[in-house]
C-alpha angles and dihedrals in degrees: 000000000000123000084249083066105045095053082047097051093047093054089057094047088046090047125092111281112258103149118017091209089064088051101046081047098052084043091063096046099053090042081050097051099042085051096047092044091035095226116146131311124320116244088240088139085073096045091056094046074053097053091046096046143094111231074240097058091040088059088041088055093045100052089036093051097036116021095043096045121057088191091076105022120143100247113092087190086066087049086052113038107012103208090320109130091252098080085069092065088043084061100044085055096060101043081051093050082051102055098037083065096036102244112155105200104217114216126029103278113135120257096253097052106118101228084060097048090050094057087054099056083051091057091044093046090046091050082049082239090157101149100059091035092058084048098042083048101048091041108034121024102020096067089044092046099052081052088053105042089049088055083064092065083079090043094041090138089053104112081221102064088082092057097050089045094059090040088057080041098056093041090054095044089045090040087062112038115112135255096254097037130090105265098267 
């Protein structure tokens, strides 16, 4: 699996659950890809919530874990900013971002939703677009996602506290990887 995929294969795990089997699908390739490129650990924890779950009880968890509790929701600009007007120029930097590299969001989340960001790493990983990936990391989504992964101390028994922690995992090693390396 390719870093594009596995971007692509942690939004829909940290979207809200619509089809188990997706989600078990996009679970083994991560675990796949954090075991081939030796990372960090794989969110296994959350494949096998997954595996013991009902689609039902998967939507109840989400919306328990991230629309009830602000310390761990899915929006690095409210990590970052809280309700202070910068988060609206947060905002107007992603959408702008966006748009210089020609990704058209589908649906009404907001830019900073993390599902969303991490669709567009994929897009900028698949077009081999490294350079502004690594920037748009370190910049924009690390210091949102440390935010977000420490939330979780108070949520340590949520089954998707594994999955944000290898996603913070992956955008710091990719962050990271040098120019003339293989991402990751």
């Amino acid at each position: 699996m390719s870093v594009s995929g596995c971007y692509a294969s942690l939004a829909r795990m940290l979207d809200y659950p619509e089809n188990k089997d997706t989600i078990l699908a996009a679970c083994g390739s991560v675990s796949g890809f954090f075991r081939e490129r030796r990372i960090g650990p794989p969110p296994d924890p959350f494949a096998e919530f997954v595996e013991a779950s009902t689609l039902s009880r998967l939507q109840e968890e989400y919306v328990a874990t991230f629309d009830f509790n602000p310390a761990v929701a899915p929006y690095l600009g409210h990590h970052l900013y809280g309700d202070d007007r910068k988060k609206g120029a947060y905002l107007i930097r992603l959408k702008q971002e966006f748009g210089r590299h020609g990704f058209l969001p589908s649906g009404c989340e907001l830019p900073d939703h993390l599902p969303l960001v991490l669709e567009f790493l994929a897009r900028l990983a698949e077009r081999r677009e490294d350079g502004a990936r690594r920037s748009f990391l370190s910049e924009c989504v690390l210091p949102g996602m440390e935010r977000l992964s420490a939330g979780f101390s108070v949520r340590a028994e949520s089954p998707w506290k594994s999955v944000v922690d290898a996603t913070r995992i992956l955008c710091a090693a990719d962050a990271c990887a040098r120019e003339e390396e293989t991402p990751c």
